[in-house]
N, C-alpha and C positions, 0 to 999 in steps of 0.2 A: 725509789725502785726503778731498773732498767727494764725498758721497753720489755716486754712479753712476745714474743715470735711465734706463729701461725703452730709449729709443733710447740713449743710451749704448754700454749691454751690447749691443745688436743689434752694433755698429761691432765692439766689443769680443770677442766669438763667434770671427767668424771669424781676429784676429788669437792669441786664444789656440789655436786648432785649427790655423790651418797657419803661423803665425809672421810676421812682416811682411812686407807689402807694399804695392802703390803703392795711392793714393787711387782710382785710376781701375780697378784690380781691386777694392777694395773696393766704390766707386759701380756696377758692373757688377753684382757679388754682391747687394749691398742692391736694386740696380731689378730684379733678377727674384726673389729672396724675400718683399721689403717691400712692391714697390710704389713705394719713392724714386728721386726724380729726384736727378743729377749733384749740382745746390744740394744738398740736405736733406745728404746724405751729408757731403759737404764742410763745412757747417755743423755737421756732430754732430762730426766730427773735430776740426775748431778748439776749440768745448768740451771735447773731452777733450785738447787739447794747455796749452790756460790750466788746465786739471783736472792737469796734470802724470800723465796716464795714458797718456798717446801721446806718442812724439817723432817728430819730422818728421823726414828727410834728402833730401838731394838730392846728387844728380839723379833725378829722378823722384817726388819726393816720396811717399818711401815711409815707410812707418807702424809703428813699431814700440811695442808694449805695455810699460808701463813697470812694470805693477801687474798682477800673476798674479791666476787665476779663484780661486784658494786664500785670496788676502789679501780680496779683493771679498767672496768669501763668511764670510771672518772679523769685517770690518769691518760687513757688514748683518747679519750676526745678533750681534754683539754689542749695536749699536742696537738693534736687535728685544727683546732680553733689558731694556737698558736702558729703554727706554720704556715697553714692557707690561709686564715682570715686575721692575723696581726692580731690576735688576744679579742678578737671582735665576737662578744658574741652575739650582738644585732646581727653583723653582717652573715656570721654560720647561719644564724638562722634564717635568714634573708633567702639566701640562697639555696637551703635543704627547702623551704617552703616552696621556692618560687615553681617549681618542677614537680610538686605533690599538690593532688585533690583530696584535699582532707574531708572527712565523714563529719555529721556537726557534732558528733558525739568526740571525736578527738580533738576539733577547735574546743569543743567545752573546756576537755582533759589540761589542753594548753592554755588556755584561760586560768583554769581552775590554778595550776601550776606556776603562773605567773603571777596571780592575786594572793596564793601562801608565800613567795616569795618576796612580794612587795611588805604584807603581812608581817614579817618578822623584823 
């Protein structure tokens, strides 16, 4: 799957939140959030349908997500890791920590998360 771009995710938002629908409920949604006209909308779609992250149907031309907020956000921060920390993921984390007070209920969370991972 290729990178996902800031408009993109905008298209992408509300089909992960209420499941598919037509272009012209999305271009309605996006012209009173975004600010985009009918075009822009339409043109972010067709990118994400050549992106294989939308499929089309019709009648209606309604939009369905092909690629969960789950995989998206697996897929950018593994790049993320990959480019800034060399595939390190001690070192990401190293560094996202070094600069955060964490609550002891989310050191738990992280613990907790690290011991299902050793776990398996």
């Amino acid at each position: 799957m290729e990178k996902l771009f800031d408009s993109e995710l905008k298209v992408m938002e509300p089909l992960w939140e209420d499941g598919p629908q037509t272009a012209g409920a999305l271009a309605k949604r996006l012209g009173a959030s975004c600010g985009w006209n009918r075009n822009t909308t339409y043109t972010v779609i067709k990118k994400l349908i050549d992106k294989g992250a939308v499929a089309r149907s019709d009648p209606g031309f309604v939009c369905t997500p092909l690629i969960s907020r789950q995989e998206v956000q697996r897929l950018e921060t593994d790049s993320l890791i990959t480019r800034l920390f060399g595939g390190s993921k001690a070192q990401f984390l190293s560094a996202f920590l070094s600069e955060k007070d964490l609550t002891p209920a989310e050191a738990a969370q992280l613990r907790a998360l690290i011991d299902n991972l050793e776990a398996r």
